[in-house]
C-alpha positions as CSV (number, residue, x, y, z in Angstrom):
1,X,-53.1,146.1,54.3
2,X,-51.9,145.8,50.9
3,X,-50.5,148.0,48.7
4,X,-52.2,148.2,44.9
5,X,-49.7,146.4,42.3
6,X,-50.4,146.4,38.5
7,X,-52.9,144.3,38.4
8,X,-55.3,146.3,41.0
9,X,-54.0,149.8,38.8
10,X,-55.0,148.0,35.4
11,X,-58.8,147.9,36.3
12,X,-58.9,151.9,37.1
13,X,-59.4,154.5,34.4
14,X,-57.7,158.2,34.5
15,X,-59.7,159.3,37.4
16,X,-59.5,156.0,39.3
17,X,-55.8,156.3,38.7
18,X,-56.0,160.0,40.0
19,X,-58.2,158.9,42.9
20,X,-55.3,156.3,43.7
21,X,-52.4,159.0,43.7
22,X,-55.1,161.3,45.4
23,X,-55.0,158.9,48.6
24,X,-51.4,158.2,48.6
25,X,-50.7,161.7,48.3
26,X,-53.1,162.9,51.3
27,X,-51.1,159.8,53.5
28,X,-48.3,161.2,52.5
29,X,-49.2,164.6,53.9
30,X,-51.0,163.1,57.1
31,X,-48.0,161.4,57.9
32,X,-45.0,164.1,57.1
33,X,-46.7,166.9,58.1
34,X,-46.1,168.5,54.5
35,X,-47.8,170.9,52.8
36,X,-50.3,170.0,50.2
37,X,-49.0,172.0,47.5
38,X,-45.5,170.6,46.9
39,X,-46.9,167.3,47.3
40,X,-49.3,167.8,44.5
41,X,-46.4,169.2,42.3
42,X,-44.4,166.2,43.5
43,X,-47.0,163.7,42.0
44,X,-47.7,165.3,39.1
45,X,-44.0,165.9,38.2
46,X,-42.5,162.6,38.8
47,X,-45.2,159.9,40.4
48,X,-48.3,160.3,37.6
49,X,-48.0,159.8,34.3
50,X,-45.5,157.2,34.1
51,X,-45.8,153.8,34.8
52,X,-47.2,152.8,38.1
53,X,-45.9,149.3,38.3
54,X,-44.3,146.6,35.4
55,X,-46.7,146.6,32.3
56,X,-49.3,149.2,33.6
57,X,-49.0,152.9,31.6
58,X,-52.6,154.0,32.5
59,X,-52.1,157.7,33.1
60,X,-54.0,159.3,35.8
61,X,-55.8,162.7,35.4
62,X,-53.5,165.5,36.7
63,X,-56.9,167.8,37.2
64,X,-59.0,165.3,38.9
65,X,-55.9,164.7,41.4
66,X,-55.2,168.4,41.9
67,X,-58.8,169.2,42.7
68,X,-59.2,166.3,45.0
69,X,-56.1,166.9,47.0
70,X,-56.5,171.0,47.2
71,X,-60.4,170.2,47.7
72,X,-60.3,168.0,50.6
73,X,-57.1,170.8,51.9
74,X,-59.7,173.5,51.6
75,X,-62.6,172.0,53.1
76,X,-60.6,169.3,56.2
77,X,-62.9,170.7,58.9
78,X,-66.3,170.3,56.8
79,X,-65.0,166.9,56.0
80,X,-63.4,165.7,59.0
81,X,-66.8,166.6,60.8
82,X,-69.2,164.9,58.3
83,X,-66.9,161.9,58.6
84,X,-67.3,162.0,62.3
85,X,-71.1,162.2,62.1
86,X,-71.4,159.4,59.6
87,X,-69.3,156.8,61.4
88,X,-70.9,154.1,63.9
89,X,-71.2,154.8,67.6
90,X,-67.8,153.9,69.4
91,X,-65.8,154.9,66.4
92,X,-64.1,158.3,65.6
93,X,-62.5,159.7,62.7
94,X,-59.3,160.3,64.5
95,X,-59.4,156.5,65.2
96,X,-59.1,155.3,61.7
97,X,-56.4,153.5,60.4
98,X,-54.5,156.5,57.9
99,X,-55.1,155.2,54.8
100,X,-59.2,154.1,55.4
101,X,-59.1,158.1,56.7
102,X,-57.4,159.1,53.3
103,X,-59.9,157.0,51.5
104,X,-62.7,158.7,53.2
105,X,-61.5,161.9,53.0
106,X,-61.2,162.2,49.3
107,X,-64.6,160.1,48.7
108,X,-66.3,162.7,51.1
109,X,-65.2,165.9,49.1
110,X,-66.1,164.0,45.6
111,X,-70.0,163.5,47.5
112,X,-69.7,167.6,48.6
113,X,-68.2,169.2,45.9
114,X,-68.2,167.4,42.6
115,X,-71.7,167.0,41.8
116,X,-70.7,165.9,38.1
117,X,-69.6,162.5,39.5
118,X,-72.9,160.5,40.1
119,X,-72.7,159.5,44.0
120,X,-73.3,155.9,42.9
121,X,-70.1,156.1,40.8
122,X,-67.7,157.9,43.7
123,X,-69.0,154.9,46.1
124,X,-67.9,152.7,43.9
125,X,-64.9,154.0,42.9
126,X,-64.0,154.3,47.0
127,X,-65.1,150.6,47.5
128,X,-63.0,149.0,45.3
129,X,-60.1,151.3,45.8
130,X,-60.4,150.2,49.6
131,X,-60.3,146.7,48.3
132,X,-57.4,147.2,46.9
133,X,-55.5,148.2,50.1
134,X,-57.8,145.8,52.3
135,X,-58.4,142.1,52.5
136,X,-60.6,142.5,54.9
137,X,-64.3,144.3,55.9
138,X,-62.9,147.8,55.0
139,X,-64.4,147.6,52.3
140,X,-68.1,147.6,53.8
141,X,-67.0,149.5,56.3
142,X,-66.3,152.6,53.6
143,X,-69.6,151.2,51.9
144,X,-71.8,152.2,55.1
145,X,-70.4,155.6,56.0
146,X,-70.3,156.7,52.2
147,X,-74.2,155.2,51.4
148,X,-74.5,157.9,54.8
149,X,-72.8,160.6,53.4
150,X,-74.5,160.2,50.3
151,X,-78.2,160.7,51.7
152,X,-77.1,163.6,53.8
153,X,-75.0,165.1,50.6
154,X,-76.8,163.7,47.6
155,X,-80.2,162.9,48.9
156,X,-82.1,163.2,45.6
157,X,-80.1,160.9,43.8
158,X,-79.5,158.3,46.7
159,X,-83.4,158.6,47.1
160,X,-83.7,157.3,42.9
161,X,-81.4,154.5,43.9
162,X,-83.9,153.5,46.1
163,X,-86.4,153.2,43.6
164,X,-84.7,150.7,41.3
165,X,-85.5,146.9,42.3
166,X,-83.1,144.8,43.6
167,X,-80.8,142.9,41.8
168,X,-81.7,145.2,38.6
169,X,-78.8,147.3,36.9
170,X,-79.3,151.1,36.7
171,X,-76.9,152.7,33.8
């Protein structure tokens, strides 16, 4: 595992930057045991905003960050389950490695609750966020169980996905 430098943090946009500082923040909690509030106040006082690594001052959306984090807080059970259910026989959620959990975690609430983010866009975004902590087949990994969430949460625009030909682009 690898952590994202500046060169992985130049490629992301405000959200992508708050979806970055979303994951490290929900690790952070995961691991200390800390409250979810203080931690968001943390990151938005003195980790966001600033400069994430030499030569990299994309700012990340304080908003964005604040509703992921509280959101997946507010609904952990509802997630945590739809995780479970999505993930291969033989694995469980409480199995995966912490930050692949956090990754998940925050995807899962952006394919429940923020319908304004096109489910093809919060895959994405998750993908190649996972690709930027792993070298390896995480990143298909998060592929499969998000494509699953997505046609159990977002069936009518998962099923329009189907419709487009492959190797076309849909914008």
């Amino acid at each position: 595992m690898t952590t994202p430098g500046a060169s992985e943090a130049a490629l992301l946009g405000a959200r992508g930057m708050a979806r970055l500082c979303a994951v490290q923040a929900l690790y952070q909690i995961e691991i200390s045991g800390a409250n979810f509030r203080p931690v968001i106040d943390e990151f938005i006082g003195f980790r966001m905003g600033g400069e994430i690594d030499e030569g990299s001052e994309d700012r990340a959306d304080p908003d964005f960050f604040r509703d992921v984090v509280s959101g997946v807080d507010a609904r952990d059970a509802e997630i945590a389950e739809a995780v479970e259910t999505a993930l291969v026989e033989g694995w469980s959620y409480t199995r995966l490695d912490t930050t692949l959990r956090q990754i998940l975690r925050a995807a899962t609430y952006e394919l429940i609750a923020r319908i304004d983010v096109p489910a093809r866009v919060v895959i994405n975004e998750y993908i190649e966020l996972t690709a930027a902590f792993f070298e390896g087949p995480e990143p298909g990994f998060v592929n499969a169980v998000l494509d699953r969430l997505g046609r159990v949460y977002r069936s009518g625009e998962m099923m329009n996905l189907n419709d487009v030909p492959a190797g076309s682009s849909q914008t």
